[in-house]
C-alpha positions, 0 to 999 in steps of 0.5 A, a space after each residue: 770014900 772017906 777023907 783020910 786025916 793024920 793027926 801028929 799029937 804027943 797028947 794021948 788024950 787029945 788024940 782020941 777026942 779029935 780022933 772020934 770028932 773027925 771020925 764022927 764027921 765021917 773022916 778016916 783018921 790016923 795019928 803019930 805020936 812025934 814029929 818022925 812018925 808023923 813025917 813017915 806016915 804022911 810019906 806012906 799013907 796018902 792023905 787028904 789033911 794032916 793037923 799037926 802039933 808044933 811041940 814034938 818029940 824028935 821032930 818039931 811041927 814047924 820042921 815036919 811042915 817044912 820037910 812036906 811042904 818044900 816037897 813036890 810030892 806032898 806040898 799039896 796036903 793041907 797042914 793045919 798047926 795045932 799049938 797052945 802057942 798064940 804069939 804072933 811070931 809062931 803064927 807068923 813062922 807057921 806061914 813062912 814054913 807053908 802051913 794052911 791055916 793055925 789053930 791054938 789050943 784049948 780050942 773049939 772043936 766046930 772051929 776046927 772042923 770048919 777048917 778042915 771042911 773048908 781046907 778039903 773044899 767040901 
């Protein structure tokens, strides 16, 4: 069965390319548009991985992360931070809320999903 993969992106675009990347990859894959959607969906659907934008509307990544990881019922998902954000003290706070690995923005799609492949141990 296919690993099924959420993708919390504002950026349409961004969306659709690594949605056809992943699905290409044989990864089911669906997408929220802010940080609320992104939080309902992951509740709602059951995921194997979640790649989450930092800037959001509504709810930022960093707090969409927080509000998953410090949950018993969902600390086990892997988040991925997805941000143009390369400070240091971002990644540093993409630690401290529990993401798995951080990934800045432009960035290199095999990059990506080589993390994915070794966040779901495959």
């Amino acid at each position: 069965m296919a690993k099924k993969i959420l993708i919390v992106e504002d950026e349409a675009q961004l969306v659709e390319m690594i949605k056809m990347r992943l699905e290409a990859s044989g990864y089911e894959v669906i997408s929220a548009h802010d940080g609320q959607e992104g939080l309902d969906k992951a509740k709602k659907e059951k995921l194997d991985l979640i790649i989450l934008d930092l800037m959001l509307p509504k709810i930022d990544g960093y707090k969409v992360c927080r509000m998953l990881k410090f949950d018993e019922k969902y600390k086990q998902i892997p988040i991925i931070l997805f941000s143009a954000r390369a400070q240091d003290e971002d990644k540093k706070m993409g630690e401290e809320v529990g993401a798995d690995a951080y990934i800045t923005k432009p960035f290199d799609p095999q990059v990506l999903l080589g993390k994915i492949k070794e966040l779901l141990k495959e």
